[in-house]
N, C-alpha and C positions, 0 to 999 in steps of 0.2 A: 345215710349209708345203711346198708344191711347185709350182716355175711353171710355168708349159702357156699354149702360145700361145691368143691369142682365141680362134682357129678351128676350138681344140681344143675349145673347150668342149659342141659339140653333140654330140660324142661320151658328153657324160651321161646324155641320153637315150636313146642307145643301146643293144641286149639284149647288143651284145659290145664288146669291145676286147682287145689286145693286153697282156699280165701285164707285157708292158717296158716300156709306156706309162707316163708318171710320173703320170699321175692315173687309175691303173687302181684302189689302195687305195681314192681316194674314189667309185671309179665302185660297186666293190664294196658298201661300206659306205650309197650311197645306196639301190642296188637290195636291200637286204638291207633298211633300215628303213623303204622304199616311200616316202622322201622328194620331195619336190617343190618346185620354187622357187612362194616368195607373196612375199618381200620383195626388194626394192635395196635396200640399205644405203651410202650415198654420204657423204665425206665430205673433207675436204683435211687432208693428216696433215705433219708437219715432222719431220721426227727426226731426231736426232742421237746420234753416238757417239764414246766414249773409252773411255780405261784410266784407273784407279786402282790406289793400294798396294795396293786387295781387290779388283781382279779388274776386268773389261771391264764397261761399262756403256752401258747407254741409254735416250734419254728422247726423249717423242715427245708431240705435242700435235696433240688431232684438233679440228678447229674445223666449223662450218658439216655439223653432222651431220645428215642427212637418209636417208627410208624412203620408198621408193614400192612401190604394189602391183607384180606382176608375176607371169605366170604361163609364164614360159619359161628359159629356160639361156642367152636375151640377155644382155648387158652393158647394154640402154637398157631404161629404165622405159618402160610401156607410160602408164602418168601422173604427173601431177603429184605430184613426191615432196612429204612433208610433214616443215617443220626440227621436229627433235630439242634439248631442253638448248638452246634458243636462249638467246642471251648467255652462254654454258658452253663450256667451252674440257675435253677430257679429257685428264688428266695420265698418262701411262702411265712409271714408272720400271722398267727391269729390268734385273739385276741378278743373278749367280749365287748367293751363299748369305746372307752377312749384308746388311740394306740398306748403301748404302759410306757414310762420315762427309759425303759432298759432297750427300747425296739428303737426309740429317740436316738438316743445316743450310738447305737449300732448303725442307725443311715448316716446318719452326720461322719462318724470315725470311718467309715470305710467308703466314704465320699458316695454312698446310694442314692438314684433316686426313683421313688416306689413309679409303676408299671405292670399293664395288664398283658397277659400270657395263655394260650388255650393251648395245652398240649395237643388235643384231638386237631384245633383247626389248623395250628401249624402240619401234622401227617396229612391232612387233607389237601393241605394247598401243595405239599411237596410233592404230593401223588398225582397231581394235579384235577382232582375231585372236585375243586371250587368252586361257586359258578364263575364267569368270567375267564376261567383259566386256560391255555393252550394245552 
């Protein structure tokens, strides 16, 4: 991850920029796979962090997840996004090597069980972008 202010961001569509720039890797790797913005991905995230006897942790919960089309390097949807996993709550734990005993006991007591999730490719499939999709 790398932060770059708002204003920075139309510098993606850009033919150049600066190699000191911190989003000059993604600018590369955009123009390199001829990518384009089609989704917002919006959602309100809570996280938290600590240590444990096995090492630093964190867990994060993304709620009110939503996808709007869009066809620029804005920050605002050009429409009406559409919720995602409405009444679904994403569990994210991470963690550096083994899961720690505290993330254990957290799936067991609240009957969880772990599962993979792409916020992008679910706004994709909704929008029906997929391949395959009507």
């Amino acid at each position: 991850r790398t932060a770059i202010a708002e204003g920075e961001i139309a510098i993606l569509q850009s033919t150049e920029s600066a190699p000191e720039w911190g989003g000059h890797w993604f600018q590369r790797m955009v123009q390199a796979r001829r990518l384009q913005p089609r989704c917002l991905v919006e959602y309100e995230r809570c996280a938290f962090i600590g240590n444990t006897g096995e090492g630093p942790i964190r867990l994060t919960l993304d709620r009110d997840v939503r996808c709007a089309l869009t066809a620029s390097w804005r920050l605002d949807a050009e429409g009406d996004p559409v919720p995602l996993l409405t009444g679904a709550v994403i569990l994210e734990l991470k963690y550096r090597v083994a899961m720690p005993g505290l993330f254990k006991r957290l799936l067991a007591d609240l009957g969880l069980n772990p599962g993979r999730a792409s916020k992008y490719r679910l706004g994709v499939a909704a929008h029906g972008l997929a391949k395959g999709s009507s």
